[in-house]
N, C-alpha and C positions, 0 to 999 in steps of 0.2 A: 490148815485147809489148803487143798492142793488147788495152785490157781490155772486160771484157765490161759493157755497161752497164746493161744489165736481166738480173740471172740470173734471176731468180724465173720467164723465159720460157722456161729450158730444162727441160725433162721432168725432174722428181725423177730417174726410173727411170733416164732414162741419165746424169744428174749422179752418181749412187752407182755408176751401173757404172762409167763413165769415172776416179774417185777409186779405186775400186778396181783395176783395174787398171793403175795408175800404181803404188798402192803393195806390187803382189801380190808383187814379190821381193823383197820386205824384212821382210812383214809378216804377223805368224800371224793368220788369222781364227779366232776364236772363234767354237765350233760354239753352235747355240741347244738343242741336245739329246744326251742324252747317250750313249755309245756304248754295245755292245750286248753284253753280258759272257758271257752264258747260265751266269750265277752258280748254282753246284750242282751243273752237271754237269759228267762224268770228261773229262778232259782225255786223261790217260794212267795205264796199271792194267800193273803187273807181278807176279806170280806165283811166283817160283823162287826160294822164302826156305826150306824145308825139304832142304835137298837135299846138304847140305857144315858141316861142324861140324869142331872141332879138337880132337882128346883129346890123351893126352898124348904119345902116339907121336907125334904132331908135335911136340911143345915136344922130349923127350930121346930118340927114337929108338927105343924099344921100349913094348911096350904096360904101363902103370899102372894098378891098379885107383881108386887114388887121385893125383889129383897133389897135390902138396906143396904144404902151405899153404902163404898171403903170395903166390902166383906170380902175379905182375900181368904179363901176355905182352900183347906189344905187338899189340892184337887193328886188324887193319891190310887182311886183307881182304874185298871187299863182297860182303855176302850171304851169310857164314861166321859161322856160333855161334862162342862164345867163352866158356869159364867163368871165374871170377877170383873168387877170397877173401880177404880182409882179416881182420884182428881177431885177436883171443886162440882162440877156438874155433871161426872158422868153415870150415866146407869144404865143397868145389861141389860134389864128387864130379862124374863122369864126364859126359857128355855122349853120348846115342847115338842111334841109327835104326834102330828097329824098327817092330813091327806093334805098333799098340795097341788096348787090353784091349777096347775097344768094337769091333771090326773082326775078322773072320773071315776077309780078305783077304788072304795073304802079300805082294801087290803092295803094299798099301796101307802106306805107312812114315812115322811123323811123330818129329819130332825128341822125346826122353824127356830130361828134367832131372832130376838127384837129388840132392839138396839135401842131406849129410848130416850138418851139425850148424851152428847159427848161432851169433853172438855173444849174449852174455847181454841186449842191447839188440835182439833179433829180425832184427838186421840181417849185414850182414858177406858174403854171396855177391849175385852179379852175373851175369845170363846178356846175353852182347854181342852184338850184331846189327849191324856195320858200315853203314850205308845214305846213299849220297850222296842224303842230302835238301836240295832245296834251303830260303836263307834268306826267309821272309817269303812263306814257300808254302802253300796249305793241301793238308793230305794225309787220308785217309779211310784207315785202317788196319783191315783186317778179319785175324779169325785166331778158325780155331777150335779151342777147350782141354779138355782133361781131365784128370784125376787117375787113379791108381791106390786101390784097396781094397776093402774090405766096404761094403755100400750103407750109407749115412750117413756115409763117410768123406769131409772136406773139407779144403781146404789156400785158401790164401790169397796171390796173386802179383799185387803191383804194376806195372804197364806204364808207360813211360815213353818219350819219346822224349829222348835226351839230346845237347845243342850242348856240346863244350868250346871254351871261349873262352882262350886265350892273350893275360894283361896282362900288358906292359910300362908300367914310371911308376918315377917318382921321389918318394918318400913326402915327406912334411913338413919333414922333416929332411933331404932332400936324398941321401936310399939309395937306390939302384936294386933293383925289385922286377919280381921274373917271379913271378907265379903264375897259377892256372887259376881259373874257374869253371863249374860246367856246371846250368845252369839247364834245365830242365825244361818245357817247354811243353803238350805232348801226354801226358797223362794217364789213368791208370783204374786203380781197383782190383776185380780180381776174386774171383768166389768162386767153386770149383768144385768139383763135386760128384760121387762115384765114381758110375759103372755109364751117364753122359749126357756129351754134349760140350754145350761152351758156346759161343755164335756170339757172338763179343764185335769191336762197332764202335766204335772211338774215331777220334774227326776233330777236329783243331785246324792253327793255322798254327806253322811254326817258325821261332822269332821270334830276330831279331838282337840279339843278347849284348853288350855292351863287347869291346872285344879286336878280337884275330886269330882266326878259324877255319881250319884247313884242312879240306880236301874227306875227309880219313879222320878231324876228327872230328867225326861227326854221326851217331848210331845209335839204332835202338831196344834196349831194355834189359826186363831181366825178374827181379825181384826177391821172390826166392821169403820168403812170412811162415810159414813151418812147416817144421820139419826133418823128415827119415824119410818125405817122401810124395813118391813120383815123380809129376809133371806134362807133359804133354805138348802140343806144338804141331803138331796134325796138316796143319795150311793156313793158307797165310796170304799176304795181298796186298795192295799197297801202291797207294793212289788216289791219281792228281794232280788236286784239283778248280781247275775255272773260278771264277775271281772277281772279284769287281771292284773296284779298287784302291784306292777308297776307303771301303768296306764290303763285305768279305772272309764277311761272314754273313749277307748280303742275303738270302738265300732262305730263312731262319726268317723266321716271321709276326712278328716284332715289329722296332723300334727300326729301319723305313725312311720317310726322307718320300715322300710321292708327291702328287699336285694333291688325290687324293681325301683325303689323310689327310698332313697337311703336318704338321712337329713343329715344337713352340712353344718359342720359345727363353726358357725358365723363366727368372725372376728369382735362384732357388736355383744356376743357373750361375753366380753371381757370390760363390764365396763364398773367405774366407781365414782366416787364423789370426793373431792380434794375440800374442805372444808374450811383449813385454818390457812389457805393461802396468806402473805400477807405478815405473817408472824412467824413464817419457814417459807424459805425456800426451794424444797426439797424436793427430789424428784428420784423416787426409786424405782426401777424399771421392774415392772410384777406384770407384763406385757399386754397391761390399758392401752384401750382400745377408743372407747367412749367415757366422756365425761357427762356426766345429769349436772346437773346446777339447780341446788336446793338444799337448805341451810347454809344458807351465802344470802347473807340480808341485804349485799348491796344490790344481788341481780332482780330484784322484787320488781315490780310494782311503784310500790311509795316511793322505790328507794330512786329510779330512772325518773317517775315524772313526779316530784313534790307537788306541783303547785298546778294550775290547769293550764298553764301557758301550751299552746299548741304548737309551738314553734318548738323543734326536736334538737337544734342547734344551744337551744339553750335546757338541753335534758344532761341529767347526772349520767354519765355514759362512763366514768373511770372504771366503777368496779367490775363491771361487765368486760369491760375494753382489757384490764388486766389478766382475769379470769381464762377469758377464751385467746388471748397471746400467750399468756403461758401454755397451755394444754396445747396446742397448738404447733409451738414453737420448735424448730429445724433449724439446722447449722448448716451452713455448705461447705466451711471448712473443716467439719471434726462431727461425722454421724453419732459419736456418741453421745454427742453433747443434745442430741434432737429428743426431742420427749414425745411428742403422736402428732406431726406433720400431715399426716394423711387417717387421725381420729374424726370420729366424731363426737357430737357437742347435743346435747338433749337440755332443750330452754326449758323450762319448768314457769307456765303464766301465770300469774294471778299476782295474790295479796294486793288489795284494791288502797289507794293511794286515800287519803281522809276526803278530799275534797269531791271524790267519784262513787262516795259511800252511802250506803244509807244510814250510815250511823255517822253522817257528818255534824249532825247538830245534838249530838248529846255526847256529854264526857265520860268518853271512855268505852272500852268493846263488851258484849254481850260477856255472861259466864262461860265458859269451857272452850274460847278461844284464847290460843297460843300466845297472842300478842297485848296483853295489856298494862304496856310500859307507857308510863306518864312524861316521864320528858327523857327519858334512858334506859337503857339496858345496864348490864354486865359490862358489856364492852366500851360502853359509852355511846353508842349509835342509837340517837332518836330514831323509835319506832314511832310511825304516824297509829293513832286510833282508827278501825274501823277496815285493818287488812283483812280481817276474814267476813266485811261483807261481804255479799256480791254487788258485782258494778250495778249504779242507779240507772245508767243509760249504757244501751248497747252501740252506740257511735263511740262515746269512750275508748270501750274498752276495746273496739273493732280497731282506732285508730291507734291505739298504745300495742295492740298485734302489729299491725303493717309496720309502724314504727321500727322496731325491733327487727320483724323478717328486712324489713330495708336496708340497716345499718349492717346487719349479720349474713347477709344474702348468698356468700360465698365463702360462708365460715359457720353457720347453724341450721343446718337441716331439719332439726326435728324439734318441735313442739308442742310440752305435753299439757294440757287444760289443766292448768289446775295440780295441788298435790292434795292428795287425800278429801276431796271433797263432803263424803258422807261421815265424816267424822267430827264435823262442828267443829273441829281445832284447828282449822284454816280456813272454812266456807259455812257458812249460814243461808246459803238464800235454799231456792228452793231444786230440786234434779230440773223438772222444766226449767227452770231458767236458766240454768247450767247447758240445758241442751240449744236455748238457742245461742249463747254465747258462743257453744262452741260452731255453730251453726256460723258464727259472723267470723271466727277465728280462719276455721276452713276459707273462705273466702276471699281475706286478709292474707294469708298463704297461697294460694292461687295468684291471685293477683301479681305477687309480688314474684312468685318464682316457683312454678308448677312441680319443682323437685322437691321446694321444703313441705314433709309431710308431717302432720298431725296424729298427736300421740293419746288415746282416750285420757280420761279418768283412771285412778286406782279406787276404785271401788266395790262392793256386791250388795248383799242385799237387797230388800226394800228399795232402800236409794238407789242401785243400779237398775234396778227392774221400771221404776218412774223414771229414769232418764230413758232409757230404750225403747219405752213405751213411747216418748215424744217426739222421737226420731233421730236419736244422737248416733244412731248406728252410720246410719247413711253419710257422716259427715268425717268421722274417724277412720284415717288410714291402719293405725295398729292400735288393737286391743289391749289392753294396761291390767295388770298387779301387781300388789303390794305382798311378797311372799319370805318372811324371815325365819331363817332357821336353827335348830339347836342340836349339835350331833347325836341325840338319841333317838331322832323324830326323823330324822332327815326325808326317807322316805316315804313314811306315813303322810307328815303333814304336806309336803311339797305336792304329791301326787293327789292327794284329796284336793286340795284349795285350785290345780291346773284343773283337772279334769271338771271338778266345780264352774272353773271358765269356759271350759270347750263344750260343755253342756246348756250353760246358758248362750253361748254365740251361736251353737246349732240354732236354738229358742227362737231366736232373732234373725234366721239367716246370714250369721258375720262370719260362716265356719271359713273364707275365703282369705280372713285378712291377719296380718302376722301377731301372735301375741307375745310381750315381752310385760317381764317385770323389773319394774325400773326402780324398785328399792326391795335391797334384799343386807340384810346382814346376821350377824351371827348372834342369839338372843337367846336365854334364859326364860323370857316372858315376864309376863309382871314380876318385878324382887324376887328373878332368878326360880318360881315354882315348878317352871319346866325340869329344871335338874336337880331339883330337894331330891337325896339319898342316891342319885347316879353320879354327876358328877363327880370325877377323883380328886385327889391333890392337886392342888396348883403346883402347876411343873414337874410331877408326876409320869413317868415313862407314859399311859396312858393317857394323861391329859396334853403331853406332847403329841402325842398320836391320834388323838380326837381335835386339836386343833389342825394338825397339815391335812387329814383327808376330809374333815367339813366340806370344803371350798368343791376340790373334784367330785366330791358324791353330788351334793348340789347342783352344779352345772348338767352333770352327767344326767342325773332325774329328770331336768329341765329337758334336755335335751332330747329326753326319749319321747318327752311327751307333748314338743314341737315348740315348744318358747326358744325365741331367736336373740335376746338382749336377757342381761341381768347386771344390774349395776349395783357394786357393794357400797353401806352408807355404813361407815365412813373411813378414808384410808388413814387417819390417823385416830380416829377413837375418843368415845373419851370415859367410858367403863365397862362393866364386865357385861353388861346388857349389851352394847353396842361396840364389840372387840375391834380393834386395831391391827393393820394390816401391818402396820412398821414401828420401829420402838423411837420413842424420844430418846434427843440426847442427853447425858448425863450431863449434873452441873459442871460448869466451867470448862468443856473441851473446847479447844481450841479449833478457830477453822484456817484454812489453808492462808487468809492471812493473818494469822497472828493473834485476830482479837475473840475476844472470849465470849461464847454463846452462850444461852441459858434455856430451857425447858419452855416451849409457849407460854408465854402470859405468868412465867414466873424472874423475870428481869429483876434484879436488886435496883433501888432507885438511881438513876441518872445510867442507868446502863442501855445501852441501842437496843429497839424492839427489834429485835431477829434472833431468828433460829437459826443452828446450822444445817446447810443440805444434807448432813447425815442422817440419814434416819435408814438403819437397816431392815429387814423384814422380821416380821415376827412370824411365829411356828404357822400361824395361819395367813401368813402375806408369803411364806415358803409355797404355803401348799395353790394357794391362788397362780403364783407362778409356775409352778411343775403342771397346774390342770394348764395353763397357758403351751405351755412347751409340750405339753403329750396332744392333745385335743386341738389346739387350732389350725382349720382349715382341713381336719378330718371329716369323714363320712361314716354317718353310724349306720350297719344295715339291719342287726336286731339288739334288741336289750329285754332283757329277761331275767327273772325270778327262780331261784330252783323251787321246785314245789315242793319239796320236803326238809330245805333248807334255808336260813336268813342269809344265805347269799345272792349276789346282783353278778350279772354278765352281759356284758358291751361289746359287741364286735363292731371291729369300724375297720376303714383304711384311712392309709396316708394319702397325701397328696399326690404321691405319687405309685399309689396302687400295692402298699406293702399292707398287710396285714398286723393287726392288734388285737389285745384285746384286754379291757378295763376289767379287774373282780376286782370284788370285796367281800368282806363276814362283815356284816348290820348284828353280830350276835351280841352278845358279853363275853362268851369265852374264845379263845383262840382253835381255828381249827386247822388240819392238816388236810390238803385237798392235791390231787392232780389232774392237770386239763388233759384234755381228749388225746389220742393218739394223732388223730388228723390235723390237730394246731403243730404241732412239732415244735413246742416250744422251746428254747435254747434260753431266752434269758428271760429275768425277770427284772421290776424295775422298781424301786420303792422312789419315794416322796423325797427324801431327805437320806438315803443310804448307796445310792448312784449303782451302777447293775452288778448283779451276780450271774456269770456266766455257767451254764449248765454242765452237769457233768456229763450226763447221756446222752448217745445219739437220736435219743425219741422221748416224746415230750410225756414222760410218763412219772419221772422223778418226785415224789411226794415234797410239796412248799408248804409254809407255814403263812396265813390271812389271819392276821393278828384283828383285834376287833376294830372295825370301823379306820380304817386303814388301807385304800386303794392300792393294788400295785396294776403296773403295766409288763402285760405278758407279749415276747416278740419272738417268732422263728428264727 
């Protein structure tokens, strides 16, 4: 081939066209803008949900005034009522179609519930709504309600959209386990009032569960809070909205970048949870930013005030005092020796002390809390009984806040109510109560130092719809979840679960105030069901490659869809649910003096409980760091989907006004792509392979996006 001796003589123009179409059948061009969603609006609307119900003449053949408790009927088809009761006293009573007490219409027939006695827990009857919803969809759910009675009569019915999810796994021990979960996405609780209907809109996406679903289980549901009051659903109709696949709530006024209003990729994005202080001294720079404090049993509750003494001089202050000096701590003779000087510190309140409890007077914590160690742990650390009540008195627990904002005043800015509230495995009382605590909390903060702000609950459902109903909004500086990921889902579940929160803060008018999730890690899901049959080899070219870009896809999703914190749990690990940002050290290395370390909490006897600071990074404590070094303190001004591709694109700049830009392939197989001609991109940047400098003078050169695998593209 005779080569060309002077190219610089051939036209740009037609040197990128002629490159391009050499490589147009092999090679995805990446668009420079993003496609066009018309995010908001109906897609598809149906209508014909009041019209077919099931009494008991269909379960046994003749008509029942009552059907027989316990009868869990296989509720199977779509767009057909369903009643069903569980418990010691509860019954659905009937199901029917009539005119209701607001209407003068004989034509006019909405379906009637009557609900006529519940379990001694308020709960116990179910009204079923069969509906092939799709997964990772968002739906706009209108229905208009009423009650029966005398005017000022009210009743109280929780709405739900419910997924059951079908796990299969092998537990710990090697048992084989079937069971369900049905997680709850689409939410509201109403109130309604005799003699008026209520136009009640809830809209959320329905988000993909662990497990198997099938197509009959996915329904909405109606869960009546008052026995003896009939309610009725006289309309009701099901929206499929437009969206756009990487922010699903684009079209609320907050949490979008755009040129005019590009989001800042917070320094507060970088944050985790150090866990095993105490048995390592370690400190790997993976460039943490914020510390959470939570699985750190001394910073509790129990663990500062044991006893009621009100005198704070005489409070357990060590573990806390160590905690936040480490994370903290700066050298003035030797920067490298500083670890986050100028970090922040997120208190995590709660776990109620025995004597502040309402399970003070009986041995031992309810079922399905976390804490019911008798006089030890594992570790040796007396837990007190009765941390996951909620406090008996709110002076308590007002005065256990101040405490705390007082001592930490100029070293803890942020704290957060509570961890996991709605999940019985730290808190038992009620959301109302929950909302005035944090009601006294706010204030406690205030008082003490108008900078330290307040961090919500991680919560949703049900539970979060009764706290905001009671007015915990108004008291909450920044909105909270709990969002953990597994490199197959990454964007799926991330985007569903945020957008899920910017749709209930619109709900509530909170669209104003910052949302962060302040526990996120890298998770399989229950016994690994998220990755049955995807996940590769352990240590596997692609399981190295699904560990370093987890972290940056992550952040980057987060990012696009306006969360400002994300704190991983935990930097040191402690299984394949819960992966590890840095490796332990191997038996017997030696540290810089001389004496021999051992693995956390694996000391041979009479050997000193320490670890050594060594602890390197692991594939995905690499990639935590590289999102660190590409992304902070950037500006992102759009992030986008190809539409006919499972690729992601990020344009952001630097700090100092240079351009980037983040891709990835979310596929399975590897593909071959070139960016625009307008990016001119010169280099590319991978995780863990440092830059490939381009050959061409124009950014046209065909690259390889291995799956799930970020690189950084730069002029």
């Amino acid at each position: 081939m005779k080569p060309i001796s002077k190219p610089y003589l051939i036209a740009p123009g037609l040197l990128a066209a002629a490159i391009q179409t050499a490589f147009a059948a092999s090679t995805i061009a990446l668009p420079d803008t993003a496609p066009n969603y018309n995010t908001g609006t109906i897609k598809s609307s149906s209508d014909n949900y009041v019209r077919s119900f099931n009494d008991c003449a269909d379960i046994y053949g003749t008509p029942q005034a009552v059907c027989p408790d316990g009868e869990y009927i296989d509720y199977n088809v779509l767009k057909k009522w369903y009643a069903i009761d569980y418990g010691a006293t509860a019954k659905a009573g009937d199901i029917t179609r009539v005119t209701p007490p607001w209407s003068s219409d004989p034509a006019n027939r909405a379906i009637r519930f009557a609900p006529l006695s519940l379990n001694a827990d308020g709960g116990g009857v179910q009204y079923i709504l069969p509906l092939n919803l799709k997964l990772n969809t968002r739906y706009r759910i209108r229905l208009v309600m009423g009650t029966d009675g005398a005017p000022g009569t009210t009743t109280q019915v929780d709405i739900r959209s419910i997924v059951v999810s079908h796990l299969h796994y092998f537990d710990e021990n090697g048992a084989e386990v079937n069971t369900d979960i049905q997680p709850s996405s689409i939410t509201r609780t109403v109130d309604l009032q005799a003699g008026a209907t209520t136009d009640v809109i809830i809209e959320g996406i329905v988000t993909t569960p662990d497990g198997v679903v099938a197509p009959g289980d996915r329904s909405l549901r109606l869960f009546p809070r008052k026995a003896g009051v009939p309610f009725y659903v006289d309309s009701m109709s099901v929206e499929e909205v437009n969206t756009n696949p990487l922010n699903m709530a684009e079209d609320k006024a907050f949490g979008k970048p755009t040129a005019a209003t590009p989001l800042l990729m917070d320094r507060k994005m970088f944050g985790l949870h150090i866990n095993e202080l105490g048995s390592h001294n370690g400190w790997t720079n993976l460039g943490q930013e914020v510390l959470r404090l939570w699985g750190t049993d001394e910073s509790y509750w129990f663990a500062i005030q044991p006893t009621a003494d009100s005198n704070t001089n005489n409070w357990n202050w060590r573990g806390l005092n160590y905690r936040v000096g480490f994370f903290l701590q700066g050298s003035t003779t030797d920067p490298k020796l500083n670890h986050a000087p100028n970090g922040d510190i997120i208190y995590t309140l709660g776990q109620t002390p025995r004597w502040a409890s309402d399970y003070a007077n009986i041995d031992g914590s309810p079922a399905g809390c976390s804490y019911h160690y008798a006089t030890a742990n594992a570790s040796g650390k007396t837990i007190e009984f009765g941390a996951c009540s909620a406090p008996s008195t709110l002076a308590a627990f007002k005065a256990y806040v101040t405490a705390v904002a007082t001592k930490y005043k100029d070293q803890i800015k942020y704290f957060e109510i509570w961890n996991e509230p709605a999940t019985g495995n730290f808190y038992q009382g009620s959301p109302e109560w929950m909302a005035q605590l944090t009601e006294q909390a706010k204030q406690a903060l205030t008082a003490v130092n108008a900078g330290q702000k307040l961090v919500g609950p991680a919560a949703d459902g049900e539970w979060m719809d009764r706290y905001l109903k009671a007015g915990a909004g108004k008291h909450i500086d920044i909105y909270n979840f709990h969002g953990y990921i597994t490199p197959y889902r990454v964007e799926s579940d991330l985007v569903a679960v945020v957008a899920n929160v910017k749709l209930k803060m619109a709900e509530y008018g909170l669209g104003a105030k910052p949302i962060w999730n302040t526990e996120s890690g890298a998770s399989c899901g229950q016994d690994g069901t998220s990755c049955v049959g995807i996940r590769p080899a352990l240590n596997s070219t692609q399981w190295l490659l699904d560990q370093q870009g987890l972290i940056p896809r992550s952040l980057a999703v987060q990012w696009a869809n306006g969360v400002s914190n994300m704190d991983y749990f935990f930097l040191e690990g402690w299984n394949e649910g819960w992966s590890a940002l840095v490796s332990r050290p191997p038996n017997g290395v030696k540290n810089a003096d001389g004496a021999i370390s051992y693995p956390c909490n694996q000391q041979p006897q009479g050997a000193p409980y320490y670890c050594t600071g060594l602890m390197p990074a692991t594939p995905l404590g690499k990639g935590y760091a590289k999102a660190a070094e590409w992304l902070k303190g950037t500006k992102l001004y759009s992030a986008y989907k190809m539409a006919d591709q499972d690729i992601y694109i990020f344009k952001l700049r630097t700090a100092s006004g240079a351009q980037r830009y983040l891709v990835w392939n979310a596929s399975t197989t590897s593909k071959q792509v070139s960016a625009p001609l307008p990016w001119n991109i010169k280099t590319v940047s991978y995780i863990d392979s440092g830059m490939i400098t381009r050959k061409l003078s124009y950014s046209i050169q065909p690259f390889t996006l291995e799956p799930r695998y970020p690189v950084l593209l730069a002029p």
